[in-house]
C-alpha positions in Angstrom: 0.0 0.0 0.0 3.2 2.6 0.5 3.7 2.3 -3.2 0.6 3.1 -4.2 -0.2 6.8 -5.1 -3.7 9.2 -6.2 -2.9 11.5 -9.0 -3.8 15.2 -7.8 -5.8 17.2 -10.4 -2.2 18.8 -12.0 -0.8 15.0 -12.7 1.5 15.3 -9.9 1.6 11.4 -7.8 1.3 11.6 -4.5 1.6 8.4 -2.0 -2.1 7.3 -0.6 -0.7 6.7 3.2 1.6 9.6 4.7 3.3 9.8 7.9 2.1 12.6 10.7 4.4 14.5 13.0 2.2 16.6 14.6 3.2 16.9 18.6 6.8 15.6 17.5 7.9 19.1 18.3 11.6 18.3 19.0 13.5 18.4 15.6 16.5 15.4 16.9 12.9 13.6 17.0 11.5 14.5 14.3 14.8 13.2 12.3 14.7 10.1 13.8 11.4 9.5 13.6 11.1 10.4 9.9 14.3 8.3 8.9 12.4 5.2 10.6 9.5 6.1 9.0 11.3 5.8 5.5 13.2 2.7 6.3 9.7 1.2 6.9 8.8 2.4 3.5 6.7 5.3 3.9 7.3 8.0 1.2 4.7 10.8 2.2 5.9 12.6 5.0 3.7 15.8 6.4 4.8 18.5 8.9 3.6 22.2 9.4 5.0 25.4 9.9 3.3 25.1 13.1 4.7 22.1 14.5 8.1 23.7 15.3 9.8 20.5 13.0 10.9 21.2 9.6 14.1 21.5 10.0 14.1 17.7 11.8 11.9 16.5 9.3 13.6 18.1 6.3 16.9 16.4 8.3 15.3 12.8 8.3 14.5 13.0 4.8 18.0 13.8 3.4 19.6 11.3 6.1 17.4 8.3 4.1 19.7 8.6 0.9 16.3 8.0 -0.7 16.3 9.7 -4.0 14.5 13.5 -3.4 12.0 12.7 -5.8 10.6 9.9 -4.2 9.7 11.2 -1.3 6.5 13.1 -1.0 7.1 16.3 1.5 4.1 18.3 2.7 3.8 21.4 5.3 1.3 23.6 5.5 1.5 27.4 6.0 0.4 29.1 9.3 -3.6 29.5 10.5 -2.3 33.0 11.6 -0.8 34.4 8.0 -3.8 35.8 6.2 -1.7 38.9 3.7 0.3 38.1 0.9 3.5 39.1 1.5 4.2 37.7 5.1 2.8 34.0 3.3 5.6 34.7 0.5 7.9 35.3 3.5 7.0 32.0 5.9 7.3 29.7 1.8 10.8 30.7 1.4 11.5 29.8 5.5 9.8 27.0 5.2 12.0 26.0 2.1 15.2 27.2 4.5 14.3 25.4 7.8 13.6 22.1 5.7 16.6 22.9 3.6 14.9 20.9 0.5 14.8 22.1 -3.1 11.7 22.3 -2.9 8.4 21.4 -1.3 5.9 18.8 -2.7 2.9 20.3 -1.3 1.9 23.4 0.7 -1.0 24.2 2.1 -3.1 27.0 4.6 -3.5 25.2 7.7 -6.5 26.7 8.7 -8.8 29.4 7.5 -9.2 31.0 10.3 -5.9 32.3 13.0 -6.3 29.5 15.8 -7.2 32.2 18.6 -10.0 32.9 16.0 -11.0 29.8 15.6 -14.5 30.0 17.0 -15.5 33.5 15.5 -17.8 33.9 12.4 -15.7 35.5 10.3 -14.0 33.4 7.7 -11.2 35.3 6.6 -12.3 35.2 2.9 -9.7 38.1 1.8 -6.8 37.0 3.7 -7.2 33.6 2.8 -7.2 34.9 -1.1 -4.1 37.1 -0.5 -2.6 33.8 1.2 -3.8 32.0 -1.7 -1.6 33.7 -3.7 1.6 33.9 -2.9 1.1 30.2 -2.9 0.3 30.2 -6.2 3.0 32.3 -7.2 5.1 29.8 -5.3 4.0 27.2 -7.4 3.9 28.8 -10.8 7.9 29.5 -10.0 8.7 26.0 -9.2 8.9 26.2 -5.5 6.5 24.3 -4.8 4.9 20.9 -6.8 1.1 21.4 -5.5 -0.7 23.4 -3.1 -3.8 23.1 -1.4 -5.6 24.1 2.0 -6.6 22.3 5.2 -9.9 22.8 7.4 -11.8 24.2 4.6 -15.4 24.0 4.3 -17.1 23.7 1.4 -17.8 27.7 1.9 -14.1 28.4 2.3 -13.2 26.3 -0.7 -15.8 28.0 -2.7 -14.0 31.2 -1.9 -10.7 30.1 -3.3 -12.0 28.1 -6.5 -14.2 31.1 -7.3 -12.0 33.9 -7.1 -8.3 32.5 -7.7 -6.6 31.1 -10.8 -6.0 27.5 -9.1 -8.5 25.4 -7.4 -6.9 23.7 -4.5 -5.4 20.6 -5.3 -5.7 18.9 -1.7 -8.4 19.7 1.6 -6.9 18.2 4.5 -9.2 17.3 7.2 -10.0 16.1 10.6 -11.4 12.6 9.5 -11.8 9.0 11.2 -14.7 6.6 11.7 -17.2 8.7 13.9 -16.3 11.7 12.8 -16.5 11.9 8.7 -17.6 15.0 6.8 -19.2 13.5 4.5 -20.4 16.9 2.8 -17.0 18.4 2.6 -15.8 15.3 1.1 -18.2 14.7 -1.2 -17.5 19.0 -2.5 -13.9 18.4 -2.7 -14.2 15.0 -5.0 -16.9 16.1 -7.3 -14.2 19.3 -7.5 -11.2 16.8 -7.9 -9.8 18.1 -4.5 -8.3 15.0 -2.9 -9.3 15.1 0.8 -6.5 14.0 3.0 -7.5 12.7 6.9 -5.1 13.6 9.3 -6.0 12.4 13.4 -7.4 9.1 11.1 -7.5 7.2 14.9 -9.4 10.5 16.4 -6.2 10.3 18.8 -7.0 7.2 20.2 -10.3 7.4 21.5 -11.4 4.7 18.7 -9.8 2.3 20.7 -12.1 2.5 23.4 -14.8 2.2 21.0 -16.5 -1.7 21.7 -17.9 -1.6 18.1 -14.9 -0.6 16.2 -12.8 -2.9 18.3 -15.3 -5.7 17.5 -15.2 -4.6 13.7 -11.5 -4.9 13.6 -11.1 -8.2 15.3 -14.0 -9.8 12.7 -11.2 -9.0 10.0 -8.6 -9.9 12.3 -6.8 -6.6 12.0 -6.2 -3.8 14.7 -7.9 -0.8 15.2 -5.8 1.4 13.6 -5.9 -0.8 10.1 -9.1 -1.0 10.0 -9.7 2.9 10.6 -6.5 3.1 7.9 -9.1 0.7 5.1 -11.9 2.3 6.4 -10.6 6.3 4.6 -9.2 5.0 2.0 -12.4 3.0 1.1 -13.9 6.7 1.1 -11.3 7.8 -1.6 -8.7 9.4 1.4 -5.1 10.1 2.1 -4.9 9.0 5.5 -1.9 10.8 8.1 -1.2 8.2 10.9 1.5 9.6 13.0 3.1 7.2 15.3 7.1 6.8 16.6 7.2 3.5 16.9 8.5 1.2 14.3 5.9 -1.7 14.8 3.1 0.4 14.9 4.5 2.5 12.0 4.4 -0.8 9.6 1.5 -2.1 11.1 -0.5 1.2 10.2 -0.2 0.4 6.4 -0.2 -3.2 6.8 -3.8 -3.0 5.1 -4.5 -5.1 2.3 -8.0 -6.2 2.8 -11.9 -5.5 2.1 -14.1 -4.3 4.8 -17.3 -5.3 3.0 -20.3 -2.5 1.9 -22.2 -3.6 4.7 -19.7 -2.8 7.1 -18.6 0.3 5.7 -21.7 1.3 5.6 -22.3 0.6 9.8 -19.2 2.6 10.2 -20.0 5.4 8.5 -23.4 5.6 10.6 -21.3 5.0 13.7 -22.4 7.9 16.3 -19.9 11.0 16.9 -17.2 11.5 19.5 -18.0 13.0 22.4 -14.5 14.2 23.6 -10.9 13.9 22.2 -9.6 13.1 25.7 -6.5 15.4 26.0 -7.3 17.1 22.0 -10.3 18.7 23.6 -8.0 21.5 23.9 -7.2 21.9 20.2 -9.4 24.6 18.0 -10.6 22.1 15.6 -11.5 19.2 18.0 -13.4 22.0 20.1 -15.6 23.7 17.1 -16.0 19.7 15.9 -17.6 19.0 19.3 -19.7 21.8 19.7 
């Protein structure tokens, strides 16, 4: 499954499992964790401006002596940058800190500032002027693709009418019992590809007694079948783990849940708490 890719709506491949280092915020970890990550065969790696880690991520991917171009590197520009010329400012750091040629994919993390997150406005204009500079970005070679991440059907309406480039990518929160469905059904009839990050809704699908009976009717774990379940849906699911066993056996997932059972899944009721997440903008506005 590591070798297998979606084609993004500019022809560019891009590998249909990535690897998550959100919370890995200490770059010697991020290195490490990254070069395991490759050696296990992963070729999709995603980090953020945000996540204080590019320069340890950009560090494990050079230390794999994996040829550049096949590995897959995404990060995402800031929630807080909403004008043009600071976005066109934190591109070229981000190129610096993860000391690449250039970036695979980049995308706005969020379209509103975090300490905004649960205010109306939607940040339309900044979010254009953003919009551009990644463009411009991308038109110069810097970057491969770009995208977004946390849009709503609403925010990505914003972009695709007023921009030259539709977003190539909406990256979302997204496991079983938490699926938006109507943003995911927008960005494919758009040719978005929607990519899931938190696919294991940071462990509290483990305690689930229906998911766990699920996974042990296909004799897999948890975390493969919430893996099958999104990319079932058409998904690019993030799994971010630092533990080599867990690492392979997150795309150790070459089976069939069956239509019947995807389809209980997908009815499964919604979270009611992301244990220690709760804290988090997103897992707080997906709650309420």
């Amino acid at each position: 499954m590591l070798n297998e890719t979606y084609t993004l709506a500019n022809g560019v491949k891009i590998p249909k499992i990535g690897f998550g280092t959100w919370l890995i915020d200490d770059n010697d970890h991020a290195a490490a964790a990254v070069s395991q990550a490759i050696k296990v065969g992963y070729r999709h790696i995603d980090t953020a401006e945000a996540y204080g880690n590019e320069a340890g991520v950009g560090a494990g991917v050079r230390a794999s002596h994996i040829p550049r171009q096949d590995i897959f590197v995404t990060t995402k520009l800031a929630a807080e940058i909403k004008d043009h010329d600071a976005a066109a400012k934190a591109i070229d750091e981000s190129l610096t800190k993860l000391n690449l040629d250039y970036i695979d994919l980049m995308i706005i993390h969020a379209p509103k500032p975090w300490a905004e997150y649960d205010q109306p406005d939607r940040h339309f204009a900044g979010n254009l002027a953003a919009w551009q500079a990644l463009e411009e970005a991308y038109e110069s070679g810097k970057l491969r693709a770009i995208g977004v991440s946390n849009f709503n059907q609403t925010d990505l309406e914003n972009i695709m009418d007023h921009a030259k480039t539709t977003p190539m990518v909406d990256q979302v929160l997204a496991h079983i019992t938490q699926t938006p469905f109507k943003t995911i059904q927008f960005a494919q009839q758009h040719n978005i590809l929607v990519e899931a990050y938190s696919p294991f809704g940071h462990g509290e699908m483990f305690k689930n007694k229906k998911i766990t009976d699920m996974a042990a009717k296909y004799h897999v774990s948890v975390a493969q079948l919430g893996i099958r379940y999104l990319l079932q849906l058409g998904l690019l699911p993030l799994p971010k783990t630092v533990k080599p066993a867990h690492m392979a056996n997150n795309a150790d997932v070459d089976f069939t849940i069956s239509d019947a059972d995807m389809d209980q899944l997908k009815k499964m009721p919604r979270l009611t708490d992301y244990g220690q997440s709760d804290q988090f903008p997103v897992y707080q506005d997906t709650l309420s």
